[in-house]
BALOBA-1460 file (C-alpha; in Angstrom, 3 decimals):
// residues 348
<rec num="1" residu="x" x="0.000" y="0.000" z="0.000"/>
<rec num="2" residu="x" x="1.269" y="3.228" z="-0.631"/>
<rec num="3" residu="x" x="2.604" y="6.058" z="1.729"/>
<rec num="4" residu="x" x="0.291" y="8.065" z="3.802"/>
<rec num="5" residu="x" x="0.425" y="12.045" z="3.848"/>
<rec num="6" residu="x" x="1.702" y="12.969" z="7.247"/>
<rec num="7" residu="x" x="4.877" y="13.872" z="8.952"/>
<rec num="8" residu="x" x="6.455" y="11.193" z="8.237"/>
<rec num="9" residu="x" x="5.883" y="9.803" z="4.361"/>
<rec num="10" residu="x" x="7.617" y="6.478" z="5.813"/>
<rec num="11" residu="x" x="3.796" y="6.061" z="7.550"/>
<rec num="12" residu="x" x="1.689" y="3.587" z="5.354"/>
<rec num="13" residu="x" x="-1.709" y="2.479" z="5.731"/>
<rec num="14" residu="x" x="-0.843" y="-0.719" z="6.650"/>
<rec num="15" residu="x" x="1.661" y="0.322" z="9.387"/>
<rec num="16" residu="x" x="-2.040" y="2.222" z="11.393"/>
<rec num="17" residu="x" x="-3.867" y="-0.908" z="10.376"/>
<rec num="18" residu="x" x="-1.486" y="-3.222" z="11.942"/>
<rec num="19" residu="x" x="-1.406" y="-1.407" z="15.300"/>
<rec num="20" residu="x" x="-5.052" y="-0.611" z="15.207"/>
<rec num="21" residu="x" x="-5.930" y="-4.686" z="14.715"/>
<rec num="22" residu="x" x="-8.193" y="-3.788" z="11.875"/>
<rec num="23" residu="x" x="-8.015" y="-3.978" z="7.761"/>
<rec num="24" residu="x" x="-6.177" y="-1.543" z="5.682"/>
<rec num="25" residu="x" x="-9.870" y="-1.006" z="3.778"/>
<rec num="26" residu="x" x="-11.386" y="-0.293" z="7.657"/>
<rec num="27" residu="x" x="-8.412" y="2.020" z="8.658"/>
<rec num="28" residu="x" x="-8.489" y="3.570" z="4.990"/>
<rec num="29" residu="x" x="-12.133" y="4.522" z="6.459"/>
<rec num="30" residu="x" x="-11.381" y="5.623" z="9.637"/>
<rec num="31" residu="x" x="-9.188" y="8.201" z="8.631"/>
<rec num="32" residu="x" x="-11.206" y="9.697" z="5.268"/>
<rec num="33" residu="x" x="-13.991" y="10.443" z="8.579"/>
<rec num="34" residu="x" x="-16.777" y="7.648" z="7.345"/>
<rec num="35" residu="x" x="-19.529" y="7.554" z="9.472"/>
<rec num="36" residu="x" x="-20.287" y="3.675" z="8.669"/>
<rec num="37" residu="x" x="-17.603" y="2.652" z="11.516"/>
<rec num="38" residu="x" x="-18.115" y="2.150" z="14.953"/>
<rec num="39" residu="x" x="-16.799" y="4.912" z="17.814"/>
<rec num="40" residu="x" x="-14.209" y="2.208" z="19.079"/>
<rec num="41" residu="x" x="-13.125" y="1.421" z="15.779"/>
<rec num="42" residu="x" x="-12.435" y="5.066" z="14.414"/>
<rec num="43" residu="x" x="-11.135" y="5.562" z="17.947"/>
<rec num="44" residu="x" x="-8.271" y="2.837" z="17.796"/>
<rec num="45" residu="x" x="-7.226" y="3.910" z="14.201"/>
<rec num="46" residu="x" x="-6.691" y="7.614" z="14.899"/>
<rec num="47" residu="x" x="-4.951" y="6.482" z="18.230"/>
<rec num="48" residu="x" x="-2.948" y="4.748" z="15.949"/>
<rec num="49" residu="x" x="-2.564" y="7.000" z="13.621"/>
<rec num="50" residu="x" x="-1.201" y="9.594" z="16.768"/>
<rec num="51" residu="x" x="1.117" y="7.289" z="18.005"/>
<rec num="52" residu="x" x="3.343" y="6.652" z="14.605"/>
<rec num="53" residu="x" x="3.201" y="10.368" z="14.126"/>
<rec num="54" residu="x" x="0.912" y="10.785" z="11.577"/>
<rec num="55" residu="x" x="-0.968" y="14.044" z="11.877"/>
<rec num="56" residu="x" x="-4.977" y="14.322" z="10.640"/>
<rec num="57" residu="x" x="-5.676" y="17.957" z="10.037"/>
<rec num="58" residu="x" x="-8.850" y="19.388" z="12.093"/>
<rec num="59" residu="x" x="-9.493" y="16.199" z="13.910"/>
<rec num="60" residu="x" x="-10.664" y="15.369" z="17.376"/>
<rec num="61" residu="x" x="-11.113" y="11.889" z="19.052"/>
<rec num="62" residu="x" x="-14.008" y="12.564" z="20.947"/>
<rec num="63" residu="x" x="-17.689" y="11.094" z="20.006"/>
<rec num="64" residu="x" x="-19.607" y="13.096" z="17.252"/>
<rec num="65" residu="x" x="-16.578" y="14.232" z="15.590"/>
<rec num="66" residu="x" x="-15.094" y="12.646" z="12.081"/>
<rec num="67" residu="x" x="-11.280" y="12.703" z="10.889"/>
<rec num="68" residu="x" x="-11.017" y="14.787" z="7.868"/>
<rec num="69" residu="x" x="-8.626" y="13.368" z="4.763"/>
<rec num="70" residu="x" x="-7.545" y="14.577" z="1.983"/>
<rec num="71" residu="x" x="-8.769" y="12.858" z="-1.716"/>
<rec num="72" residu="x" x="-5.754" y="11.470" z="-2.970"/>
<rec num="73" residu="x" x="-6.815" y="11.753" z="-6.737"/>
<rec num="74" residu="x" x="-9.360" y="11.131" z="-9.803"/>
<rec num="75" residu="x" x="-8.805" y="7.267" z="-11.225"/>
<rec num="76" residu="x" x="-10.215" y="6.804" z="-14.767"/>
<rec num="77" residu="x" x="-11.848" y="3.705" z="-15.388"/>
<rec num="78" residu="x" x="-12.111" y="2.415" z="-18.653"/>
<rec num="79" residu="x" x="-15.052" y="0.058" z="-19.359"/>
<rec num="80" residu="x" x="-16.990" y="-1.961" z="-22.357"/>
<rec num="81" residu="x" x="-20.539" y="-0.416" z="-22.933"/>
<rec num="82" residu="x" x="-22.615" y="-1.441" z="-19.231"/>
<rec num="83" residu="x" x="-24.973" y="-2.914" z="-21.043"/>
<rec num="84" residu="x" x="-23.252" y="-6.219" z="-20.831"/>
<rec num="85" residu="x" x="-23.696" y="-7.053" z="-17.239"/>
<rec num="86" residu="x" x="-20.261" y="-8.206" z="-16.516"/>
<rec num="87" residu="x" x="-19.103" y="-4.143" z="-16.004"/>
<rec num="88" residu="x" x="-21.851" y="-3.054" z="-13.697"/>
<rec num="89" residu="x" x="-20.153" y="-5.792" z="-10.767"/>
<rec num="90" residu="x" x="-16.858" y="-5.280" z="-12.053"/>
<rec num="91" residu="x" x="-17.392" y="-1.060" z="-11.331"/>
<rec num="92" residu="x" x="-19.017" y="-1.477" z="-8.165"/>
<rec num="93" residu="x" x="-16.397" y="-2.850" z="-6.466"/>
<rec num="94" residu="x" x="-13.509" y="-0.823" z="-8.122"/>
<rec num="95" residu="x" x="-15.936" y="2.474" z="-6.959"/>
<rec num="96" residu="x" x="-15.832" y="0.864" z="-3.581"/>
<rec num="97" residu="x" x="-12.056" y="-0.390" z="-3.185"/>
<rec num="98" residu="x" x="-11.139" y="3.366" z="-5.003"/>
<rec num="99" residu="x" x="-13.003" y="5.417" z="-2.422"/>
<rec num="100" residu="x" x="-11.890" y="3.662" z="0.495"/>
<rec num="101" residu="x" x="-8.566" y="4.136" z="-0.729"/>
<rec num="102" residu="x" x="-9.427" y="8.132" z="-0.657"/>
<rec num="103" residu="x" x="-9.988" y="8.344" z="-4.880"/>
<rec num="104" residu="x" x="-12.383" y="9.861" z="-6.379"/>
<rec num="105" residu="x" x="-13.664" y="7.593" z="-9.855"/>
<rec num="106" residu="x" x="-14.571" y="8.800" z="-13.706"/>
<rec num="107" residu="x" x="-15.823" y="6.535" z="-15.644"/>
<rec num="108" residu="x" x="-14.934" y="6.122" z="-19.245"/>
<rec num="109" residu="x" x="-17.273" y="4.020" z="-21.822"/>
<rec num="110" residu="x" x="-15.226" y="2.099" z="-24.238"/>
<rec num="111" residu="x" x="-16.963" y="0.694" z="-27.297"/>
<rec num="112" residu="x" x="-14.173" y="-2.359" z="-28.571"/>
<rec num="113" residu="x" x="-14.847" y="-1.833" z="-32.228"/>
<rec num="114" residu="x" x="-14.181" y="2.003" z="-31.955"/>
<rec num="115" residu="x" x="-11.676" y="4.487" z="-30.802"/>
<rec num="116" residu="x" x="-13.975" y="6.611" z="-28.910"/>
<rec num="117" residu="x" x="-12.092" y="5.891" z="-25.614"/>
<rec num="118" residu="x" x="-8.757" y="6.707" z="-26.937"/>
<rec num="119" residu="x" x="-10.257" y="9.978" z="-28.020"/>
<rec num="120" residu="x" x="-12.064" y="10.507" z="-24.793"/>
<rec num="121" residu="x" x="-8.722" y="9.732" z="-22.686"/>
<rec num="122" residu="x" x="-7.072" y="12.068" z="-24.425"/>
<rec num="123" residu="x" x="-9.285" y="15.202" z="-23.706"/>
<rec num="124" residu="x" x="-9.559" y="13.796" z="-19.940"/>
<rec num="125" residu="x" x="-6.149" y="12.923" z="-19.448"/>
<rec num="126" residu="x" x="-4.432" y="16.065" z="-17.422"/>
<rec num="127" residu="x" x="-7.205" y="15.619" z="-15.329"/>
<rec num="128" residu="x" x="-6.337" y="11.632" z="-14.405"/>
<rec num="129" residu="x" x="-3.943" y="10.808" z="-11.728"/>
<rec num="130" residu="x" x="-4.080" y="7.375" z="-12.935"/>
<rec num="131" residu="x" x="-6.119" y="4.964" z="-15.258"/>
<rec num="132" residu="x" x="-7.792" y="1.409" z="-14.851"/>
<rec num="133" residu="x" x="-8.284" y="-0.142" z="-18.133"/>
<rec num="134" residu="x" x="-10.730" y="-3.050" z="-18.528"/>
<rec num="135" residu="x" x="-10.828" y="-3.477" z="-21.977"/>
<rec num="136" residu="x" x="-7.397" y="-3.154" z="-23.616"/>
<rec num="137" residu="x" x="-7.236" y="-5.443" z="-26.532"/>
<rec num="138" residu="x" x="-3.523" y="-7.541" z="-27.429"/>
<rec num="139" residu="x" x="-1.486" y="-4.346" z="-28.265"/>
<rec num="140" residu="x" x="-3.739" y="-2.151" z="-27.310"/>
<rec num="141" residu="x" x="-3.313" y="1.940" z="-28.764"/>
<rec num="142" residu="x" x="-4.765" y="3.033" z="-25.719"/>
<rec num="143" residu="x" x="-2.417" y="1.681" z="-23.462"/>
<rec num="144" residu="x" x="1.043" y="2.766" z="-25.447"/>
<rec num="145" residu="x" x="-0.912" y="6.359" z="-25.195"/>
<rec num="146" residu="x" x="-0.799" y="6.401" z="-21.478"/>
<rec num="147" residu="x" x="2.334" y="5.149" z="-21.283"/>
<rec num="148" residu="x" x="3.473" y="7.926" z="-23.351"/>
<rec num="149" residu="x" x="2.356" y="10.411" z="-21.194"/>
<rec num="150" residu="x" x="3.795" y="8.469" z="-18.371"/>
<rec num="151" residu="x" x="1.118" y="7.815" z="-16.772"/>
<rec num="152" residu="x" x="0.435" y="5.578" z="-14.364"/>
<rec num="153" residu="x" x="-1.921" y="2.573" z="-15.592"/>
<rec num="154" residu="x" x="-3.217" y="-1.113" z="-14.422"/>
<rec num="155" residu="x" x="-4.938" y="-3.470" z="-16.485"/>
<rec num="156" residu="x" x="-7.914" y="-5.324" z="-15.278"/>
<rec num="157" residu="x" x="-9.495" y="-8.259" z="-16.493"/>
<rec num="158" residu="x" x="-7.777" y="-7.762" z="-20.177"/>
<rec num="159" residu="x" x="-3.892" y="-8.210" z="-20.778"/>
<rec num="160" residu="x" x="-2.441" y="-6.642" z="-23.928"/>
<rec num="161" residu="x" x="0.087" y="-8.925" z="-24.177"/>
<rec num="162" residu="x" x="3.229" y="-6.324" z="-23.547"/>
<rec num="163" residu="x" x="4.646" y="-7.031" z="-20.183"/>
<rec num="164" residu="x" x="5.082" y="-3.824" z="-20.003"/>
<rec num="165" residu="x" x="2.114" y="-2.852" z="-17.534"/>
<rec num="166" residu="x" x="0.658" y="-3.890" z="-13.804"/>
<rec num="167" residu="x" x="-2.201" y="-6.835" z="-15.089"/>
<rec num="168" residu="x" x="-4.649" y="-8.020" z="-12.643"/>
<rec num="169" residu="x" x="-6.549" y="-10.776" z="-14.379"/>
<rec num="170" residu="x" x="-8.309" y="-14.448" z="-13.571"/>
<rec num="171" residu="x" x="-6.401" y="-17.414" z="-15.238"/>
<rec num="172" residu="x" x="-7.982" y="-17.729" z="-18.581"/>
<rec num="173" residu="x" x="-5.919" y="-20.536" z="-20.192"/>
<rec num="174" residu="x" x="-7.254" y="-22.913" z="-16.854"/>
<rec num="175" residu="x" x="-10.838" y="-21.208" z="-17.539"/>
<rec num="176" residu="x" x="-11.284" y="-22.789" z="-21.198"/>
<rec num="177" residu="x" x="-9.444" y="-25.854" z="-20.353"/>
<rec num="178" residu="x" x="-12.003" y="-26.942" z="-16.925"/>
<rec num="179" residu="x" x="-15.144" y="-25.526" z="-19.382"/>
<rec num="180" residu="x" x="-13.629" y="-28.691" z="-21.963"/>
<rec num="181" residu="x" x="-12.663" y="-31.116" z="-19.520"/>
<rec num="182" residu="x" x="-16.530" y="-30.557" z="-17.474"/>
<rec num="183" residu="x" x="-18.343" y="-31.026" z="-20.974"/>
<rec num="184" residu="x" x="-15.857" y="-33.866" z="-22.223"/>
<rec num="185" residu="x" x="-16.737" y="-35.927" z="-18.893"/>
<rec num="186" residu="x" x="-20.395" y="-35.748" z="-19.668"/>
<rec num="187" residu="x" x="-19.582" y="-37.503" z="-22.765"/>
<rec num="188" residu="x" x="-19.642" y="-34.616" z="-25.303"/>
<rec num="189" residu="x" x="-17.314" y="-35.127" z="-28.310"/>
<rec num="190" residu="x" x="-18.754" y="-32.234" z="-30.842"/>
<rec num="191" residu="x" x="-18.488" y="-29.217" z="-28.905"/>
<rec num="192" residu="x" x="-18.848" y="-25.901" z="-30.241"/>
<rec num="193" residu="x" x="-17.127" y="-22.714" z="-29.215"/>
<rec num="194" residu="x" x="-18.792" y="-19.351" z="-29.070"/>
<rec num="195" residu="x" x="-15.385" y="-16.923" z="-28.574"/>
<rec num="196" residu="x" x="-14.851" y="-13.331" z="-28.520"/>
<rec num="197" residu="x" x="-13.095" y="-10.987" z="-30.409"/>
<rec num="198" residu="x" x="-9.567" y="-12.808" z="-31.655"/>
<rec num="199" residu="x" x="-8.260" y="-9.685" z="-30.468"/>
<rec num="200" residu="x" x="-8.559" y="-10.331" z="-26.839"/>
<rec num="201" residu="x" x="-6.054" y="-11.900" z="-24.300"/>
<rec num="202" residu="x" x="-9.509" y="-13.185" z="-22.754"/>
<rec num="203" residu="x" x="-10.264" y="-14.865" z="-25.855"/>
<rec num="204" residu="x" x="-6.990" y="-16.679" z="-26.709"/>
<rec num="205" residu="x" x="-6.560" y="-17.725" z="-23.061"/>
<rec num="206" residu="x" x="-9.829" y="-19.369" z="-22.834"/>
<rec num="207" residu="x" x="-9.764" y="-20.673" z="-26.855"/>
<rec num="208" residu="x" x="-6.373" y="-22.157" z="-25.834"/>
<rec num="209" residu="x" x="-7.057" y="-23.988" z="-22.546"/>
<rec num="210" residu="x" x="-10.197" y="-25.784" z="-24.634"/>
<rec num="211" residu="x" x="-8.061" y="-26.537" z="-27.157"/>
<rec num="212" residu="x" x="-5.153" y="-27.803" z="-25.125"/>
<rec num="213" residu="x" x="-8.066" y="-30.345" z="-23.550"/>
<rec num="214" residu="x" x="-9.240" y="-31.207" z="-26.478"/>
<rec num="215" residu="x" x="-5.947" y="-32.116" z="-27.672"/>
<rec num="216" residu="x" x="-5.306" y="-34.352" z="-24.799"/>
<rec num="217" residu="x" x="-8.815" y="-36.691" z="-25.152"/>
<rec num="218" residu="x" x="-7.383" y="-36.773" z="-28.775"/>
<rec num="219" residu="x" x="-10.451" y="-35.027" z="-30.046"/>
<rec num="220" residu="x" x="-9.551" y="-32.806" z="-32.973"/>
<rec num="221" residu="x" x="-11.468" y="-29.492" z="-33.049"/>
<rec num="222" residu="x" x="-13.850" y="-29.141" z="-36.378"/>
<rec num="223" residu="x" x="-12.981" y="-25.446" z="-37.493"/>
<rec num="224" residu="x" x="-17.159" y="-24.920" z="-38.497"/>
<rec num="225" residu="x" x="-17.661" y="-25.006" z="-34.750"/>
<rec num="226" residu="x" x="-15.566" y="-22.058" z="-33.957"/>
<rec num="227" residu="x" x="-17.186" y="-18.293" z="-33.725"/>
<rec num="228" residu="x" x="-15.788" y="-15.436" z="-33.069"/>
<rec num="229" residu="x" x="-18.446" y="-12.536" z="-31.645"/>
<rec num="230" residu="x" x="-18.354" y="-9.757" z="-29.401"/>
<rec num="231" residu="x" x="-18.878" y="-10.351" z="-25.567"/>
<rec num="232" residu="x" x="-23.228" y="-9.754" z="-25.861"/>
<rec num="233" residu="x" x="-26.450" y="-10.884" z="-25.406"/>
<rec num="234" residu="x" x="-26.683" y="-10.114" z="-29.341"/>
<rec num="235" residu="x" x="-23.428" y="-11.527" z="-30.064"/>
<rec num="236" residu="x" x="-24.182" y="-15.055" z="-28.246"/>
<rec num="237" residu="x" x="-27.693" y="-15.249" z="-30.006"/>
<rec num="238" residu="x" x="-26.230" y="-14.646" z="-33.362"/>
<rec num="239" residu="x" x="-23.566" y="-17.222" z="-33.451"/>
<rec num="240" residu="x" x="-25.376" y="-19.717" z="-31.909"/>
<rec num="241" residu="x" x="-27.702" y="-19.811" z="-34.431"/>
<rec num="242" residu="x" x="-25.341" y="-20.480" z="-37.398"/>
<rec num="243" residu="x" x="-23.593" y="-23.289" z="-35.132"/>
<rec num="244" residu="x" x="-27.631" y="-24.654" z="-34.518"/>
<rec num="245" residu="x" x="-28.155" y="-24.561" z="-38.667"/>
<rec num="246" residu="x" x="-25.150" y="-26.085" z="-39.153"/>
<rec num="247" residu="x" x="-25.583" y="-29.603" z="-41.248"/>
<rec num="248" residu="x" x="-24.164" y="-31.855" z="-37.985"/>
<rec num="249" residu="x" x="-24.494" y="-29.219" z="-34.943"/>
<rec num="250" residu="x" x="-22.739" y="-29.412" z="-31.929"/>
<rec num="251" residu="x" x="-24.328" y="-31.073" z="-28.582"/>
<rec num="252" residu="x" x="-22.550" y="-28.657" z="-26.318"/>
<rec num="253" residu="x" x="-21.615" y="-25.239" z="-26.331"/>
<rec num="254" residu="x" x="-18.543" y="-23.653" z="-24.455"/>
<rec num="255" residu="x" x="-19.110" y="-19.662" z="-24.314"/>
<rec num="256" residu="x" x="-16.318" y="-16.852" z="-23.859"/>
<rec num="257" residu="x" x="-18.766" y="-15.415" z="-20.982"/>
<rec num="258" residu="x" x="-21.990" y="-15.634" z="-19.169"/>
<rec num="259" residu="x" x="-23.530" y="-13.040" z="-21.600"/>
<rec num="260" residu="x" x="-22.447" y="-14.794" z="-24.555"/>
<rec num="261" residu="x" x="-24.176" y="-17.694" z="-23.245"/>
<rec num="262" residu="x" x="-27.517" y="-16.491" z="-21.815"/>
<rec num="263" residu="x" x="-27.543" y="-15.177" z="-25.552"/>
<rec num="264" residu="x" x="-27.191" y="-18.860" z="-26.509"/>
<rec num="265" residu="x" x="-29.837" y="-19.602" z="-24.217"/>
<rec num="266" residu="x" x="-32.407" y="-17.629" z="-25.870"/>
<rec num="267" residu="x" x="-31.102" y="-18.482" z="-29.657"/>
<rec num="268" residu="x" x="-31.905" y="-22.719" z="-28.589"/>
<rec num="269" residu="x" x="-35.192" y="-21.721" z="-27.324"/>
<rec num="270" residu="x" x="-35.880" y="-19.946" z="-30.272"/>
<rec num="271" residu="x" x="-34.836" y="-22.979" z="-32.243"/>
<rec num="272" residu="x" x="-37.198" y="-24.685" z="-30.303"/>
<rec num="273" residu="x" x="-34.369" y="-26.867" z="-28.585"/>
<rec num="274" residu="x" x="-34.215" y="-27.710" z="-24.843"/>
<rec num="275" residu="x" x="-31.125" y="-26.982" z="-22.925"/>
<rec num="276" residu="x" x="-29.602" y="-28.915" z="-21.440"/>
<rec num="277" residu="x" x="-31.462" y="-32.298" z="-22.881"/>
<rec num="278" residu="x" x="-30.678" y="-30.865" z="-26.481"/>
<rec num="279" residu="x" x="-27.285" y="-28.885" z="-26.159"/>
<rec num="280" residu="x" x="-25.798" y="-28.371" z="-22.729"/>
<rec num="281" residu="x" x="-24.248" y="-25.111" z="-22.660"/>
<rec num="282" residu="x" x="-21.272" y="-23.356" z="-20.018"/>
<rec num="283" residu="x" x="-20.194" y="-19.641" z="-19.642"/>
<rec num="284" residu="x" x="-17.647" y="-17.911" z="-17.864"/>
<rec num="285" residu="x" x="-17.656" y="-14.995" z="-15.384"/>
<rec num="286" residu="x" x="-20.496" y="-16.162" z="-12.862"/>
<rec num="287" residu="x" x="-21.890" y="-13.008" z="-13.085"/>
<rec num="288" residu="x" x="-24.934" y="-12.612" z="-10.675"/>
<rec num="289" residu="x" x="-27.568" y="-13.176" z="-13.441"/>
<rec num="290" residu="x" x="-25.539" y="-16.769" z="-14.139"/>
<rec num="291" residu="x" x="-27.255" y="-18.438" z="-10.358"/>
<rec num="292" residu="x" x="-30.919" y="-16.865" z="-11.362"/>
<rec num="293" residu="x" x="-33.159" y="-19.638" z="-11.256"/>
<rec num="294" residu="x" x="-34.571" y="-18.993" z="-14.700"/>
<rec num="295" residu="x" x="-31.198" y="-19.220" z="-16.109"/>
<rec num="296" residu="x" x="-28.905" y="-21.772" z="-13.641"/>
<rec num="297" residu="x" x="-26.155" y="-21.438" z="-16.143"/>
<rec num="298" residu="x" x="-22.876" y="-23.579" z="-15.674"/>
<rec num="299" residu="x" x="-19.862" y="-21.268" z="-15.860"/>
<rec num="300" residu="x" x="-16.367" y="-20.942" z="-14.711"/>
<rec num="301" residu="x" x="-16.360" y="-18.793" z="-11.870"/>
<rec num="302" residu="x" x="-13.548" y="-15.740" z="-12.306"/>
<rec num="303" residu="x" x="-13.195" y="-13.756" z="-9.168"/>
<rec num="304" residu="x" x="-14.471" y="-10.280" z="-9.881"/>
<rec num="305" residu="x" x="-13.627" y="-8.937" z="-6.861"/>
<rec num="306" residu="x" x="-10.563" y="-10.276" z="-6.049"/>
<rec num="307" residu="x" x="-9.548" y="-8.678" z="-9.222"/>
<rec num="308" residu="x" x="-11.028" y="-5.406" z="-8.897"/>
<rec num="309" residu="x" x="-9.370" y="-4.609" z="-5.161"/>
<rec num="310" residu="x" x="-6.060" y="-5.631" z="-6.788"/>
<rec num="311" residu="x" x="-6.473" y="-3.352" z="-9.785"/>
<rec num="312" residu="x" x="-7.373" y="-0.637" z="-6.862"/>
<rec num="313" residu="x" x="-4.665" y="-1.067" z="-4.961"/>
<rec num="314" residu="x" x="-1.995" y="-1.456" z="-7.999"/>
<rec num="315" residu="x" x="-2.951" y="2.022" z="-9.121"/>
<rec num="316" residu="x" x="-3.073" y="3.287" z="-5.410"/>
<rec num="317" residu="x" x="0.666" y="2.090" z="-5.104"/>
<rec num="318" residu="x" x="1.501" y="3.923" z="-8.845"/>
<rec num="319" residu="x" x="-0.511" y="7.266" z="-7.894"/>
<rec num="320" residu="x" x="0.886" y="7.544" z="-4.648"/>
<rec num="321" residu="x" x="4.502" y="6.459" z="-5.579"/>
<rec num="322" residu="x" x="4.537" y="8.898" z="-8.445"/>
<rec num="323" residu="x" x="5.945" y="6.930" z="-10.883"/>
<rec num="324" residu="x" x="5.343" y="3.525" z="-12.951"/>
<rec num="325" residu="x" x="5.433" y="0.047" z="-10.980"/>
<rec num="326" residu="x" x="7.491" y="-2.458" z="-11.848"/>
<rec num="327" residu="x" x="4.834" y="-4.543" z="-14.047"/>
<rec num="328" residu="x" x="3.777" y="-7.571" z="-12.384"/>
<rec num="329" residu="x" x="1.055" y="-10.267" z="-13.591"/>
<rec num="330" residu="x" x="-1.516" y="-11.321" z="-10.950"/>
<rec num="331" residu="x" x="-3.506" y="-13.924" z="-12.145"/>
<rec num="332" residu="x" x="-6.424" y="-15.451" z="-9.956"/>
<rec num="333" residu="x" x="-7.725" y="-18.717" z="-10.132"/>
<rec num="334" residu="x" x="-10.931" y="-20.085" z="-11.333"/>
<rec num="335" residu="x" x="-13.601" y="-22.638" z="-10.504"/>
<rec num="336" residu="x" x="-16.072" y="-24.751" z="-11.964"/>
<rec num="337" residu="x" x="-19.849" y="-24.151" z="-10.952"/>
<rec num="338" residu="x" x="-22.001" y="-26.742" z="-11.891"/>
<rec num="339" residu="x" x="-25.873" y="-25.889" z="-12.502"/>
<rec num="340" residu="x" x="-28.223" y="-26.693" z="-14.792"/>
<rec num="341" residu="x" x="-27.457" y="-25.777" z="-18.231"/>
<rec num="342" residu="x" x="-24.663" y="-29.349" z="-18.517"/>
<rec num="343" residu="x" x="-26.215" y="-32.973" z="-18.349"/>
<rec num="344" residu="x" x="-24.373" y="-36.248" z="-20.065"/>
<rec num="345" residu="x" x="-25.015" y="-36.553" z="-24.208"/>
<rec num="346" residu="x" x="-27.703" y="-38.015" z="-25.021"/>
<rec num="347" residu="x" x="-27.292" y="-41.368" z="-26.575"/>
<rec num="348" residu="x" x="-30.154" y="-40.049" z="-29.293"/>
């Protein structure tokens, strides 16, 4: 965690949290004044605080009366269109991890196809102490612009590919290949795969982990099967549809996300198939809309917030450090959740 304000810039947040026997988030709270925390616990922080040295301008430990903080800066988030469902979750907690860290949040809508956010970064940029992006694409444009400028930048969710930035993503590769080797043990041989855009690290990860499965049940991969959309409801209900008319069509479906899928969904019920009796079908992302009743989907489970506080707390260390981190890769592990959507092939 970066260095705290204070007398002493050798003071971090975690040095008052240790001593005060509470969280770096709960300390992070006690000191920006938040009147969600007990008496006690706002007590013992600022106590804390006191004894390292650290001094809280126009403060006062008695009852009734809040620490003041300073904002530490304005974080730029860069997100897909929040129509896909994913985002919404995704910005929740970064709003949440970012203000607790004492940042204030814009938010920037990125449409993949276009170059709108590029555009849009570069009009808000002396006005960004640092930026989140969530949608950088394998070389992205956006992200050699920031760097440019110098400044400071994590990537979230999306690698693109360079090394040469802080990445906090889930483990994609592992993703496709536990989506293959859950549909594989039901019995399904002619599996089709509804992808994203080729041009995403999230894509090629989870492509390659299915294919790496696939490879190893000696099943070779029928190119027909393979469709390449963007990550929507529209997208998903599209491409199923020409892997449904195809002449021999596949009996399960592996999806590049949950919205891709509940896409799918709606495209076999439109064909007037039954999932998963028909086609069995798993997503990934367990998004909330995934554990719905209606929908039950199967999906690989990423963990959303795990990676959003990281992202948080990457660009807290590169704002507050004043200069670029030393890129680093976290990558987060996945799980299978089984519903409804998966059964064995039929023997029909």
């Amino acid at each position: 965690m970066g260095e705290l304000e204070g007398l002493s810039e050798r003071i971090t947040l975690k040095n008052i949290a240790d001593i005060a026997g509470v969280a770096e988030s709960t300390a992070s709270r006690a000191l920006a004044g938040s009147g969600q925390l007990s008496k006690t616990t706002r007590v013992k922080v600022l106590e804390a605080a006191d004894k390292l040295g650290y001094k809280i301008s126009s403060r006062s430990l008695h009852a009734g009366q809040s620490a003041t903080f300073d904002r530490r800066g304005i974080i730029g988030v860069v997100v897909e269109a929040l129509h896909n469902s994913f985002y919404p979750y995704l910005v929740d907690r970064l709003h949440d991890e970012l203000d607790d860290l004492g940042f204030d949040m814009v938010l920037i809508i990125d449409e993949i196809t276009r170059d709108r956010a590029s555009r849009k970064l570069r009009r808000l940029i002396d006005t960004l102490d640092g930026v989140v992006v969530t949608t950088a694409t394998i070389g992205s444009p956006m992200v050699e612009f920031l760097k440019d400028r110098q400044k400071p930048t994590v990537l979230a969710i999306r690698s693109n590919m360079q090394n040469n930035v802080p990445v906090t993503e889930s483990d994609n590769f592992s993703a496709g290949a536990e989506a293959l080797r859950h549909l594989i043990s039901l019995g399904h041989r002619r599996i089709g795969f509804l992808m994203g855009p080729e041009n995403t690290s999230t894509t090629m990860g989870r492509l390659k982990g299915g294919e790496s499965v696939l490879e190893d049940f000696g099943i070779e991969r029928d190119d027909r099967l393979l469709f390449h959309t963007e990550f929507t409801h529209e997208g998903g209900y599209s491409g199923c549809l020409q892997l449904l008319r195809l002449p021999s069509s596949p009996s399960a479906l592996f999806c590049a996300n949950d919205v891709i899928a509940i896409g799918a969904l709606e495209a076999i019920q439109k064909m007037g198939l039954s999932v998963p009796r028909d086609i069995s079908v798993i997503g990934v992302d367990d998004i909330p809309m995934a554990g719905w009743g209606m929908i039950s989907l199967t999906t690989i489970r990423q963990p959303i917030g795990k990676i959003g506080s990281m992202a948080a707390k990457l660009i807290s260390e590169e704002v507050t450090k004043g200069s670029v981190c030393q890129p680093k890769n976290y990558i987060f592990p996945t799980s299978l959740v089984a519903r409804s959507t998966t059964r064995p092939v039929s023997d029909g």
